[in-house]
Structures are given as C-alpha cells and as structure tokens.
LOROKOL-681365 format. One record per residue (C-alpha): residue number from 1; residue in one letter; chain; z, x, y. Coordinates in steps of 0.001 Angstrom, whole numbers, always signed. Layout:
+-----+------+-------+---------+---------+---------+
|  nr | rest | kette |      up |    east |   north |
+-----+------+-------+---------+---------+---------+
| NUM |    a |     A |       Z |       X |       Y |
...
+-----+------+-------+---------+---------+---------+
***
This chain:
+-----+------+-------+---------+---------+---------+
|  nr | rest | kette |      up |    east |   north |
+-----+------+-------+---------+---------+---------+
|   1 |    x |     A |   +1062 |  -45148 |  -10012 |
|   2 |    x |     A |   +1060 |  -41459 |   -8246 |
|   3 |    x |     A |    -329 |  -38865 |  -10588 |
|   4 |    x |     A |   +1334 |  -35116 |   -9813 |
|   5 |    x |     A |   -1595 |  -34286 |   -7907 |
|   6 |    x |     A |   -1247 |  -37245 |   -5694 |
|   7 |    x |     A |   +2394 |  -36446 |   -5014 |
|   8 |    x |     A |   +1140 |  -33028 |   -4483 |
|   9 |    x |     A |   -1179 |  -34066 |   -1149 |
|  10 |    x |     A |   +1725 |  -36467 |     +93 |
|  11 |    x |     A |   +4260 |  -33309 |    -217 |
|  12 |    x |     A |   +1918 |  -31345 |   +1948 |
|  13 |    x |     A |   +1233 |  -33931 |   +4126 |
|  14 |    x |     A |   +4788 |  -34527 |   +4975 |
|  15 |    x |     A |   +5062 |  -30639 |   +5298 |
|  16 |    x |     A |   +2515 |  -30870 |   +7852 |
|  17 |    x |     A |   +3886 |  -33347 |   +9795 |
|  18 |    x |     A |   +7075 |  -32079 |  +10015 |
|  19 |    x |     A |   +5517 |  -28819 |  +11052 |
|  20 |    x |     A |   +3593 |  -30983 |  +13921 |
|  21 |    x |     A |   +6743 |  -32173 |  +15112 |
|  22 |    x |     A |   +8468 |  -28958 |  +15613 |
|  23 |    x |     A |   +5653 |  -27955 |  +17445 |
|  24 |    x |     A |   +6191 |  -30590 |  +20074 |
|  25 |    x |     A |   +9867 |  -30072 |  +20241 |
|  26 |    x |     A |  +10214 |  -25994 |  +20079 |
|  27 |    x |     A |   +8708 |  -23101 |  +21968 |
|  28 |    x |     A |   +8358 |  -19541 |  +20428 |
|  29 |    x |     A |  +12183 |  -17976 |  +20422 |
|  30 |    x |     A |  +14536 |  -20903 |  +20249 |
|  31 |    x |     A |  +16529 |  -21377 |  +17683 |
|  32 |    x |     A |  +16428 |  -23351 |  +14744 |
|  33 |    x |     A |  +19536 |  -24009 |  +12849 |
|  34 |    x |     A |  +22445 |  -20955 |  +12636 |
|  35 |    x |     A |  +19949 |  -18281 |  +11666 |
|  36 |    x |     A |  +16107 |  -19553 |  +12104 |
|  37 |    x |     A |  +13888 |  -18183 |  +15049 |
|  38 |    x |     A |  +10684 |  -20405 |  +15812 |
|  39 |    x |     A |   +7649 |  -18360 |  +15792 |
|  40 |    x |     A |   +4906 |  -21253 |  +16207 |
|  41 |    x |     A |   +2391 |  -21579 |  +13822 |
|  42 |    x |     A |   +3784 |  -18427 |  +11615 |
|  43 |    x |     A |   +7090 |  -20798 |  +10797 |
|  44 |    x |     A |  +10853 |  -19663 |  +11058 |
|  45 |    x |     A |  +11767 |  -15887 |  +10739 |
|  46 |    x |     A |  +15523 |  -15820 |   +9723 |
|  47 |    x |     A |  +17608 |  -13612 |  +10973 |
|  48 |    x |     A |  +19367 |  -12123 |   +8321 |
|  49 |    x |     A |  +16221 |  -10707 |   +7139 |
|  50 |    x |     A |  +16536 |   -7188 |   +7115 |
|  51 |    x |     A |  +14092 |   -6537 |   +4639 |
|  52 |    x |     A |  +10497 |   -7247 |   +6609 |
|  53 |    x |     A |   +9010 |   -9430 |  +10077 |
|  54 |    x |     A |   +8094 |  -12307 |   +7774 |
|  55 |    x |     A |   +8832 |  -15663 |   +7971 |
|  56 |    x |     A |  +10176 |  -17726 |   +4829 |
|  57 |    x |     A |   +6697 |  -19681 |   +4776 |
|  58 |    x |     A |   +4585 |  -15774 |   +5107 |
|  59 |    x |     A |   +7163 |  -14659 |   +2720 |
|  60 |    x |     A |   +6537 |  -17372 |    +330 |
|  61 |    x |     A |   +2542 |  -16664 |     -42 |
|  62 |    x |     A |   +3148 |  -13200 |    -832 |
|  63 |    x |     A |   +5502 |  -13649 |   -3895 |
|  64 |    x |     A |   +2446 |  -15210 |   -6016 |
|  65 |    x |     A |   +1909 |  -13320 |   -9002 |
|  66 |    x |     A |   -1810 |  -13568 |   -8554 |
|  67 |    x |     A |   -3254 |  -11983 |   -5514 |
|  68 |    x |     A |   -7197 |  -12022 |   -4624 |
|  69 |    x |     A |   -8404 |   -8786 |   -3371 |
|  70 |    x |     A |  -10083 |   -8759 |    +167 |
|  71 |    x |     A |  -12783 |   -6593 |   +1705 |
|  72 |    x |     A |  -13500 |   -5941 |   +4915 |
|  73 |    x |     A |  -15918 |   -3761 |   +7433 |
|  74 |    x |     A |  -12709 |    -831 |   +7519 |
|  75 |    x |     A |  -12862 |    -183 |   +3773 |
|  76 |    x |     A |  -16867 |   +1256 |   +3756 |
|  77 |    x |     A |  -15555 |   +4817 |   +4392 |
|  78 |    x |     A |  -13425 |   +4655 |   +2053 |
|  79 |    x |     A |  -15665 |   +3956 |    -973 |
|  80 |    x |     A |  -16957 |   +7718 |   -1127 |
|  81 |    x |     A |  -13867 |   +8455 |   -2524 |
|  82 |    x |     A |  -13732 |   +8299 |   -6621 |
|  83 |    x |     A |  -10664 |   +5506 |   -6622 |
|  84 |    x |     A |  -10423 |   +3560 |   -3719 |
|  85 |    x |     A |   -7896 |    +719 |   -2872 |
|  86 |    x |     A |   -8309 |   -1985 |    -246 |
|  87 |    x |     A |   -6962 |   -1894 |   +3117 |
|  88 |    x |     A |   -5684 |   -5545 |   +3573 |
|  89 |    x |     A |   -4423 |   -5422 |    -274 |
|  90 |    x |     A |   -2397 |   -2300 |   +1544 |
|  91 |    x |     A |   -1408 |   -4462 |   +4550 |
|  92 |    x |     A |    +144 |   -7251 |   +2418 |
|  93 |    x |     A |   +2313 |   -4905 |    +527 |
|  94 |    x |     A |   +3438 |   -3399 |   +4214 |
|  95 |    x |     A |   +4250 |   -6152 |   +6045 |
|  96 |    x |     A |   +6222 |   -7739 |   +2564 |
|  97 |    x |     A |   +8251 |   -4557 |   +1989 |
|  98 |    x |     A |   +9134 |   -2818 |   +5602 |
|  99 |    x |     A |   +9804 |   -3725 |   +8987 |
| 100 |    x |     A |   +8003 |   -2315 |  +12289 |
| 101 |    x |     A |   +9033 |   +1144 |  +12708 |
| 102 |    x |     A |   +9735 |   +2070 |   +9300 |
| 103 |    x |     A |   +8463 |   +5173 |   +7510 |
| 104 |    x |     A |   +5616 |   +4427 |   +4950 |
| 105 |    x |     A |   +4962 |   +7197 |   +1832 |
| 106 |    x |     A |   +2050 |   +7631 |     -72 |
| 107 |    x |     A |   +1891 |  +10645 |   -2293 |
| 108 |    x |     A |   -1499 |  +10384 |   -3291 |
| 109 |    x |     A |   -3317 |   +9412 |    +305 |
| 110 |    x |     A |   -6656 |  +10255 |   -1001 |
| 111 |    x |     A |   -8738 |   +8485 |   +1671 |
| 112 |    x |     A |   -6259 |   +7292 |   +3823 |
| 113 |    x |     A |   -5996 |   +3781 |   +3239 |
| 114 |    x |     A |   -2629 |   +3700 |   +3671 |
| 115 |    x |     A |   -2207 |   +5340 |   +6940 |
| 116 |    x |     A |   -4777 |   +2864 |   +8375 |
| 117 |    x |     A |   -2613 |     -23 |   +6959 |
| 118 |    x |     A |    +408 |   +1233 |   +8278 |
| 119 |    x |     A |   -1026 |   +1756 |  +11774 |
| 120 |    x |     A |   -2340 |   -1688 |  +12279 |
| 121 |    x |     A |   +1175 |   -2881 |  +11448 |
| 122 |    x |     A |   +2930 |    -666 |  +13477 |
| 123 |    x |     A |   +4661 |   +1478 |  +10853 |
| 124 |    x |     A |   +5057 |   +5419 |  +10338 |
| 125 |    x |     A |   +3118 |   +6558 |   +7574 |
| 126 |    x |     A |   +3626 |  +10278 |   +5405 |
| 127 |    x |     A |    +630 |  +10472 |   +2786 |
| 128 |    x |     A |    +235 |  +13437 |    +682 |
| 129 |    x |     A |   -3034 |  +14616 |    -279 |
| 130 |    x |     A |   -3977 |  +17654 |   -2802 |
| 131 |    x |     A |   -7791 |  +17628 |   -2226 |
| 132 |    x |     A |   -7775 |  +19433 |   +1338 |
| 133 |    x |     A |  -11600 |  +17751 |   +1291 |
| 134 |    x |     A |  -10591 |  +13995 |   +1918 |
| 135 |    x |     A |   -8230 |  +15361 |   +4029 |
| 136 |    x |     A |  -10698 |  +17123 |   +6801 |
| 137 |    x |     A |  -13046 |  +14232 |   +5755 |
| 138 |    x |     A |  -12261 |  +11019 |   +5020 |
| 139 |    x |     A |   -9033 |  +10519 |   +6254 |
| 140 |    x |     A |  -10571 |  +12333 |  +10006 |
| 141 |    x |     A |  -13574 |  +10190 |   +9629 |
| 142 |    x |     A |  -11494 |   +7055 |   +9202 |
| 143 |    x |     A |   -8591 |   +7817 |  +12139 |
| 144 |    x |     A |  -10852 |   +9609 |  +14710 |
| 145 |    x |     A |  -12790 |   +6471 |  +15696 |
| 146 |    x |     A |   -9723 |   +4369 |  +16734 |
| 147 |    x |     A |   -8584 |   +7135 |  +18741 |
| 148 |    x |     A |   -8944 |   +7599 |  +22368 |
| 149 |    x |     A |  -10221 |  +11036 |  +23218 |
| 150 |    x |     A |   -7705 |  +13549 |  +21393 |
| 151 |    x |     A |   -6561 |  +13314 |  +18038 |
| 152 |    x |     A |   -2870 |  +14119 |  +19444 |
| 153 |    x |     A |   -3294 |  +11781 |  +22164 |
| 154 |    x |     A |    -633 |   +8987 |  +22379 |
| 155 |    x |     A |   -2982 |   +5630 |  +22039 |
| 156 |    x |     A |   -2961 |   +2899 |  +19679 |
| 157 |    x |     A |   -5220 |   +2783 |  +16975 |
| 158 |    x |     A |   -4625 |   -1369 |  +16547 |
| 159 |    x |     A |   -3707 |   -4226 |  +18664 |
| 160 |    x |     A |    -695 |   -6196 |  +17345 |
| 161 |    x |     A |   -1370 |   -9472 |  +16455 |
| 162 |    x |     A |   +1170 |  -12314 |  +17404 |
| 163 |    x |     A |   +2688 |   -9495 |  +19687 |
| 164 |    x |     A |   +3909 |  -12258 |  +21936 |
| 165 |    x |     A |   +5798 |  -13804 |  +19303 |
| 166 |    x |     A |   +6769 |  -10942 |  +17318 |
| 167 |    x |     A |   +8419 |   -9688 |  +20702 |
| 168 |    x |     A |  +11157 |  -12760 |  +19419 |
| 169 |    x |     A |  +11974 |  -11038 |  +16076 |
| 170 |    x |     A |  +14816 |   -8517 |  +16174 |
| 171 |    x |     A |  +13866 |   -4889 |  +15506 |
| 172 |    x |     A |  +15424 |   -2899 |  +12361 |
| 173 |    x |     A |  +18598 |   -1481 |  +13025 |
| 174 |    x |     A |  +18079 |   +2309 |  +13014 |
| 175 |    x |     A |  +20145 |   +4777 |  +11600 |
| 176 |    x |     A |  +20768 |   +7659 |  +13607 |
| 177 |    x |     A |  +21389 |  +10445 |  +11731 |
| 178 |    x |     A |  +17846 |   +9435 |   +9764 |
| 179 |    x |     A |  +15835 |   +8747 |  +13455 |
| 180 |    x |     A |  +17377 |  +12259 |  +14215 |
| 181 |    x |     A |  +16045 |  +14066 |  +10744 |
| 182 |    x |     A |  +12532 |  +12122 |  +11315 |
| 183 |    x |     A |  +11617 |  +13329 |  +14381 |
| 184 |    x |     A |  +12660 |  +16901 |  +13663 |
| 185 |    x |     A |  +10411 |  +16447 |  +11083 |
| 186 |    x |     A |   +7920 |  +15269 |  +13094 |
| 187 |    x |     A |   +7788 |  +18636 |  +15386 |
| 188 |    x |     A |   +7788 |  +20376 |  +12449 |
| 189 |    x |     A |   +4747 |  +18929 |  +11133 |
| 190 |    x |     A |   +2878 |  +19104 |  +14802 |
| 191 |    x |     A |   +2935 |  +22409 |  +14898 |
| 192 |    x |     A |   +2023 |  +23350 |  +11279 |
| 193 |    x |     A |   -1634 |  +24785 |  +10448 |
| 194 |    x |     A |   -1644 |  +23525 |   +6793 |
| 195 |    x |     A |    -801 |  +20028 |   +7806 |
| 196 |    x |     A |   -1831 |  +17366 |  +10509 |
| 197 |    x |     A |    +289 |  +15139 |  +13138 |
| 198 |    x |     A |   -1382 |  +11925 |  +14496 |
| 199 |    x |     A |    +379 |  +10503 |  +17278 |
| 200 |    x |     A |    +426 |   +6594 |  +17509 |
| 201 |    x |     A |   +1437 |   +3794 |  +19683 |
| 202 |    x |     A |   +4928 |   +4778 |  +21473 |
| 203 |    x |     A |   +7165 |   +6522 |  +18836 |
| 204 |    x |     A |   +5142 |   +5679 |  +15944 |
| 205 |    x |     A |   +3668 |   +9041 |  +14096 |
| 206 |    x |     A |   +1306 |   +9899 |  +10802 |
| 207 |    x |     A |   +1645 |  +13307 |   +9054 |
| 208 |    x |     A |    -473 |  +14237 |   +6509 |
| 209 |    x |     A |    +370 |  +16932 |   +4092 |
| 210 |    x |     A |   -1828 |  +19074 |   +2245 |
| 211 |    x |     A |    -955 |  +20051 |   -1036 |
| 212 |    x |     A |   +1407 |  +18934 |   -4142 |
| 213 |    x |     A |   +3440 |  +16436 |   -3904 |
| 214 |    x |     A |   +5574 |  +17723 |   -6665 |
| 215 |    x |     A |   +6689 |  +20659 |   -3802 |
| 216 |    x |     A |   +6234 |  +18883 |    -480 |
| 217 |    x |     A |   +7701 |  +15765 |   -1105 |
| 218 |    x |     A |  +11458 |  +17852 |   -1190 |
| 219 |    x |     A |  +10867 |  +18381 |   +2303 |
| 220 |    x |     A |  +10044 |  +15070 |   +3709 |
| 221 |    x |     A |  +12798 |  +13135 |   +5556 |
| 222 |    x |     A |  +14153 |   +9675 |   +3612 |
| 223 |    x |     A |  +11393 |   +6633 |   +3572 |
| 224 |    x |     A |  +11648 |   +2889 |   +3808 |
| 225 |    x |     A |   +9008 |   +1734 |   +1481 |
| 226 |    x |     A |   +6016 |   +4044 |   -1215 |
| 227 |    x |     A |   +2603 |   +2745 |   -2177 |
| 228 |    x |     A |    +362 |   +4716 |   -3680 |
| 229 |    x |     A |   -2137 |   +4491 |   -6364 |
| 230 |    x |     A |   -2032 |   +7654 |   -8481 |
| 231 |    x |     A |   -5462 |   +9244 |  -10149 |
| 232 |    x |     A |   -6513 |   +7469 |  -13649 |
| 233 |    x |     A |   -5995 |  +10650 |  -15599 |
| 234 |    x |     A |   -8952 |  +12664 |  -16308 |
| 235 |    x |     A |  -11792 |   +9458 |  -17224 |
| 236 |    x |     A |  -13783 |  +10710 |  -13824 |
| 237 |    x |     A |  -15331 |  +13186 |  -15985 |
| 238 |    x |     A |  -16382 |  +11436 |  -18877 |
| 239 |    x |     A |  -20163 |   +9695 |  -18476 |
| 240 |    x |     A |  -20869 |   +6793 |  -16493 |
| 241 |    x |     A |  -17734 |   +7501 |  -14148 |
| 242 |    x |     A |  -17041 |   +3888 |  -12139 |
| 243 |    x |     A |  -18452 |   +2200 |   -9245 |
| 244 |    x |     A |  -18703 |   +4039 |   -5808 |
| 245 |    x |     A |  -19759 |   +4708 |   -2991 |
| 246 |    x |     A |  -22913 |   +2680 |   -1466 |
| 247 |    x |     A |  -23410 |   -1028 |   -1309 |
| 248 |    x |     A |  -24845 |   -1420 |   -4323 |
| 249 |    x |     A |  -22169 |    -267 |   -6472 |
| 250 |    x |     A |  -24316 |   +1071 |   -9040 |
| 251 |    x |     A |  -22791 |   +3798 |  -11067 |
| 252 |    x |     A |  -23210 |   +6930 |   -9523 |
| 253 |    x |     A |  -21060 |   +9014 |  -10755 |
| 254 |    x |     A |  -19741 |  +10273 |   -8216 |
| 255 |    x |     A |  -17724 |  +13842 |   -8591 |
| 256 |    x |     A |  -14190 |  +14318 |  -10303 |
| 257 |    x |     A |  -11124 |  +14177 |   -7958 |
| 258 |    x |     A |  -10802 |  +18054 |   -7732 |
| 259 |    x |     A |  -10312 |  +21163 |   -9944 |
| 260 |    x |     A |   -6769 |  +21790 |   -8719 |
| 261 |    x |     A |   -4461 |  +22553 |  -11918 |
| 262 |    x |     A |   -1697 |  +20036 |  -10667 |
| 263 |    x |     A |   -4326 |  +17275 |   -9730 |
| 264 |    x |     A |   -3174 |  +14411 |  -12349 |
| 265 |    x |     A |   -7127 |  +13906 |  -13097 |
| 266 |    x |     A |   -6898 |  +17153 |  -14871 |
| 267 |    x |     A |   -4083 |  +16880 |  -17327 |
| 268 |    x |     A |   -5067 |  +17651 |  -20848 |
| 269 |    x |     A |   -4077 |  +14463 |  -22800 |
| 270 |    x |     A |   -2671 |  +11025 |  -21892 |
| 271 |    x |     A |   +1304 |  +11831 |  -22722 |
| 272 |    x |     A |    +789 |  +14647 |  -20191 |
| 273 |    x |     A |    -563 |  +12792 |  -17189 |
| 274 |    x |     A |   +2582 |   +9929 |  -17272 |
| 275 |    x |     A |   +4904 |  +13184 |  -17417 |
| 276 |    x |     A |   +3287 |  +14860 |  -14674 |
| 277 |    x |     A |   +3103 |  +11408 |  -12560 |
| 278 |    x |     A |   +6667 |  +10887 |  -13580 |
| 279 |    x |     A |   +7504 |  +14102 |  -11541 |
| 280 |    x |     A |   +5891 |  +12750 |   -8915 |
| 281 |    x |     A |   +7867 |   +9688 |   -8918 |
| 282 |    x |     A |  +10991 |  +11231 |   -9764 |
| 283 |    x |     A |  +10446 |  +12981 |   -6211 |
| 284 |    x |     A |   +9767 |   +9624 |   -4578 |
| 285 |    x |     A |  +13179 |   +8060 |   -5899 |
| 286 |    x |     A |  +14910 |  +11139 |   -4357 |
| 287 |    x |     A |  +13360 |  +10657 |    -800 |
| 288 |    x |     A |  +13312 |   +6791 |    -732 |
| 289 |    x |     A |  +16115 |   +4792 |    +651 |
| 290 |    x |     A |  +19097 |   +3093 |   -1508 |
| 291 |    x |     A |  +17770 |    -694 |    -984 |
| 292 |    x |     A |  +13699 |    -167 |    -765 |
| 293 |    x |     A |  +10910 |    -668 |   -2789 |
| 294 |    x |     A |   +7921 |   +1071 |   -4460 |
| 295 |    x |     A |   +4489 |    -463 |   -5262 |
| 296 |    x |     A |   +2348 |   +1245 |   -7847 |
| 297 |    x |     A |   -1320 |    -268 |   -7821 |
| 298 |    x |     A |   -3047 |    +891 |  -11311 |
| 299 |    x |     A |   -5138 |    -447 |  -13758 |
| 300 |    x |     A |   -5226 |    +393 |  -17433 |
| 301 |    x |     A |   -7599 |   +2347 |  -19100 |
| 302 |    x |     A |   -9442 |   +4004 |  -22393 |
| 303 |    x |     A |   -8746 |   +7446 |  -23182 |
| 304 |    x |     A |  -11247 |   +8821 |  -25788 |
| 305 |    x |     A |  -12502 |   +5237 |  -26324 |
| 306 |    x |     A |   -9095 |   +3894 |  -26834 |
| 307 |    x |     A |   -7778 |    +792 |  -24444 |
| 308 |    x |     A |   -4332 |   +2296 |  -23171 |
| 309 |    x |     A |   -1459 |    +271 |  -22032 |
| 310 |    x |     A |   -1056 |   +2078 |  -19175 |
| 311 |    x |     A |    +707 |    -367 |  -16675 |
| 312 |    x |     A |   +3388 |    -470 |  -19389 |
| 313 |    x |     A |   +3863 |   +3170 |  -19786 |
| 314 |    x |     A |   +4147 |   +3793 |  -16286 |
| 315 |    x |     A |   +6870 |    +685 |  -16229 |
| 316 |    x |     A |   +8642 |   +2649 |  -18811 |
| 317 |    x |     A |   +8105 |   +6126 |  -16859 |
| 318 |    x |     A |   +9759 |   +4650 |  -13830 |
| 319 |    x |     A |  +12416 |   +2326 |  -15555 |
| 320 |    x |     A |  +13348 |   +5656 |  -16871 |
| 321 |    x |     A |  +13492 |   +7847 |  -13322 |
| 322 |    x |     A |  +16168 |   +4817 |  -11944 |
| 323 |    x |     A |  +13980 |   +2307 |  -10857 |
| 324 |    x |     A |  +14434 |   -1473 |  -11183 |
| 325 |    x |     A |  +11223 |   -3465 |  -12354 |
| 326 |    x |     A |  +10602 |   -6061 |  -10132 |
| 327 |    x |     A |   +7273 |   -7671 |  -11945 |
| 328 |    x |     A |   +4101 |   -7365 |  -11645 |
| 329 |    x |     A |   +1028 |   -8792 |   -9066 |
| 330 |    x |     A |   -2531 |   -9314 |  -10408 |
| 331 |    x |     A |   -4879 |   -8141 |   -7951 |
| 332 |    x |     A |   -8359 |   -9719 |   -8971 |
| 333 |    x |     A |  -11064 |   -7600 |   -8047 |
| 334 |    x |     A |  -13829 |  -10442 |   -9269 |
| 335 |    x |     A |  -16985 |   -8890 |   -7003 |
| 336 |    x |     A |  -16918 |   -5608 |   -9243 |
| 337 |    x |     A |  -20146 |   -5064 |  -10923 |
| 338 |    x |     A |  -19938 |   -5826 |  -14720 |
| 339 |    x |     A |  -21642 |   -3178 |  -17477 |
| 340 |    x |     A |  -22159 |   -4424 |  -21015 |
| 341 |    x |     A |  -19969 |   -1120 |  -22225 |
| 342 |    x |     A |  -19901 |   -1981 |  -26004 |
| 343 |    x |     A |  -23070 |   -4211 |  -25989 |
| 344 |    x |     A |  -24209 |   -5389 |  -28758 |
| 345 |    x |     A |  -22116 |   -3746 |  -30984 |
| 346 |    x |     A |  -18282 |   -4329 |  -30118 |
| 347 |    x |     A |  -15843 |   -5933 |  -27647 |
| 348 |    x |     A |  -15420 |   -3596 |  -24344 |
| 349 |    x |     A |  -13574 |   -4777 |  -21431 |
| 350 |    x |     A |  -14682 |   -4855 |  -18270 |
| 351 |    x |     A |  -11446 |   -3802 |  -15889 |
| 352 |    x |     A |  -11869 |   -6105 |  -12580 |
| 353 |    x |     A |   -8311 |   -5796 |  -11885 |
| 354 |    x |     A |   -5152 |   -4078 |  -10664 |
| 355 |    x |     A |   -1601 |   -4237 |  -11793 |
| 356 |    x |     A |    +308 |   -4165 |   -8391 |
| 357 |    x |     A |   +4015 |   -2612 |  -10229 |
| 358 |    x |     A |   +7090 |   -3485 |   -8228 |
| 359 |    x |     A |  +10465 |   -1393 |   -8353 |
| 360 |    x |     A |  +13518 |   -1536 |   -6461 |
| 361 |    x |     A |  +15457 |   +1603 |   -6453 |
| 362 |    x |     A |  +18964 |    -362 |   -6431 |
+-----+------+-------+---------+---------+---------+
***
C-alpha cells in the first residue's frame, strides 16, 4: 500500500516525465495550448499574464509562505549600513510583482539594495534616501563598479539571464501618457544637483532622491510595484545595537541611522513612528498604480523592553491608508548570530526573521 509520501515521489516523477517529453516535442516560442508559450526548462509563461515574466511553475515557488533568505558576494557592501536587506530576497519580490520595464519605488533606499535588484532584472528603479551619506557612499560604492567608465554612461550593469528565451515573452503594454510623464521626469532628475540619474541598459534609468520622502515622493511620476523596508524606530540607539557590518557579525554597534528630525529612527515613542511611516505610505498609495502591489519587509521589535507587534500594526496602518492585505511571507534569516538577551533570568527572543507584508492597492 502507497503511503502519501510514496504518492508524493510518483507525482513528481510523472511531472518530470511529462516535462521530458515536452522537451523533445517543443522548442522555445511555440505554443502550447490557446495561451501557453514554451520557455524550456523555465515551463509555460501564459499569455494573459500581465502581472510579471514568470511562468506558472516560477510563479508557483514564489507563493510559499515560507521563504529562506539567500546571501551572496553583492550583499558585503551593503552590511555597513545599520538595517540591511538581501539582494536576491529583493530580486524575488521583483521579478513576482513587475514586468521588465516597469518603474520600481523604494522610499527608504538606504544602501541601495533595491536599485541593484532592479537593474539585474531589467527594471527602473526610484529609491529615496534621507541620509545624503549612504547616498554619496554606499549606494556609489555599490553602482560604480558595474559601470563602464562614466556614471551617466549608457551600459548595462547585468547580463540578462534566459535573454534568449525571455526574447519569446511579450513586453508590458505601455501607457503613453505615463512613458511620456516618466521620462520628463527623468530629464528632470539628470540635471538636478540635489539628486542623481544613473543611466542603464537602453531606456532603463535609476534616480535617486535625496531627502524626505514625505515631500519628494509628490513629485515622482506613477510606479508599478514599492519595496522598501522602513527604519525599526529608534532601537539603533539603545545598547548592544544589532549585527553589522564585518564577517563576523559580532555586535558592533554600529552608528544610529542619522540625526535628521523626519528620519523614522528618531521619533519619540512607538505610536509616533507607525504615524509618521503611515505618511510615508499614504504617499506611496498616491503614486502607485490602480492594480500593483507593495511589499513591506519588517520584523517586530521591543520598545523599552517590551516585544511589540509591529508587523500587525503596520498591517493595520496600511489596511487603513486603502490597501488590501495580501498575507504575509516568512523570510528565515537562520545564519544570524544568536545572543542570550535575557539569560539566565527570563525568556528573550532572538529575531532571525522578516515579515515580508503584501498589499494590493485595488
């Protein structure tokens, strides 16, 4: 008698031979069925997917609940910032959300993540950043080396992989009126002093803005898709503040985000830092398209030695801005360092996690 896990391996091994056989009988580009588009070993891309380049078997992978966080040789600069996130974590979210060629908004840049994430998928990218320091530093020190000779210069910073089978997937339908607004906002931005223009592969551009996003973000043209990880209030400045920078991870404590008054590391008490990042937001659902989606990655934390339910709150924050909660990814983060906090005394947790909040803004 077949146990579940027995049916299990003779589901996938069916799967797999019925992916063999297509193999033999299809090339990259023909058509499969009314809507299906072979694309090899990535599956079928359907083409009435307007949301991403995915195919229903890539799709599928990335609507688990449970992700595992992944390193890799890019992210190094990025840990001498206070609150880093992961650039293939970043990538996933891209690819799932927006097609090639849409714009890409994160109002809280910080070290550029984003922007690198966007560029190796071929997306436009606006980040924000208040802290003019990570701006002239990390984010430079990050972009410069994958460009070829000027900073303006027209290059690519990443081949596309697959590109001979993505060539087979139809490109998003552009609105013209929006193209038009986005590249008048893209001369305005090259020949600002306050902010920065970095030209990409073809059409493809990255402005980052210096300053608040509660102001700038008015000005930005409409976006297909936010991500952004938002400071963790003000617990840089208490004792003992996190993991950074080297390979050792040993706590460092590396400086405070900044000591601008609308930095949401400096607001005074908890109820004050959701309202202030609830401006933000409320910004965000004005510029982002009717139809997209915004990711929130944030982990919960203590305030004054108390555990707060901060992925709820912000749920509640953006439920009540217009948004449409879409549920909630846990992005383990098992190789963080552990530190007996409470030791031997009481129960502390050790966060080696991230929510990863979905919204729809219907």
């Amino acid at each position: 008698m077949k146990t579940s896990y027995d049916m299990f391996d003779a589901d996938k091994e069916e799967l797999s031979l019925e992916e063999e056989e297509s193999k033999k009988q299809h090339n990259p580009g023909d058509h499969i069925g009314k809507y299906g588009i072979w694309l090899g070993d990535r599956g079928i891309y359907d083409e009435r997917n307007n949301l991403n380049d995915l195919t229903g078997k890539e799709w599928l992978q990335l609507s688990k609940s449970f992700w595992v966080s992944e390193r890799s040789s890019e992210d190094k600069a990025a840990f001498e910032h206070p609150a880093p996130f992961l650039i293939r974590d970043i990538e996933k979210l891209i690819t799932l959300f927006t097609k090639r060629g849409d714009v890409v908004l994160d109002p809280f840049v910080g070290s550029g993540t984003t922007l690198l994430a966007a560029a190796k998928q071929q997306r436009n990218a606006i980040g924000i950043e208040l802290n003019k320091e990570y701006v002239n530093k990390l984010i430079n020190v990050r972009i410069k080396p994958y460009l070829s000779g000027s900073q303006f210069h027209q290059t690519s910073l990443f081949p596309l992989e697959d590109e001979s089978v993505m060539e087979f997937v139809p490109l998003r339908q552009a609105d013209k009126k929006l193209e038009a607004e986005l590249i008048k906002f893209w001369k305005k931005i090259s020949s600002s002093k306050a902010h920065r223009l970095f030209k990409i592969s073809g059409n493809l551009n990255h402005a980052v803005l210096v300053g608040d996003s509660k102001s700038l973000l008015e000005d930005i043209p409409l976006v297909d898709y936010c991500v952004t990880s938002p400071p963790y209030h003000n617990i840089l400045r208490h004792d003992g503040k996190g993991v950074r920078s080297d390979n050792s991870q040993t706590r460092q404590g590396i400086d405070f985000y900044s000591e601008h008054k609308a930095d949401l590391g400096n607001t005074e008490d908890y109820p004050s830092y959701i309202k202030a990042f609830g401006q933000v937001m409320s910004q965000v659902f004005a510029r982002l398209k009717k139809s997209k989606y915004c990711s929130i990655i944030i982990s919960d934390f203590t305030v004054e030695t108390v555990e707060k339910n901060v992925h709820g709150d912000v749920i509640s924050m953006m439920e009540q801005i217009g948004f449409t909660f879409m549920g909630t990814v846990i992005l383990a983060q098992d190789s963080k360092t552990l530190y007996p906090f409470g030791y031997p005394f009481q129960y502390r947790m050790n966060h080696v996690h991230q929510y990863i909040l979905q919204f729809l803004k219907s």
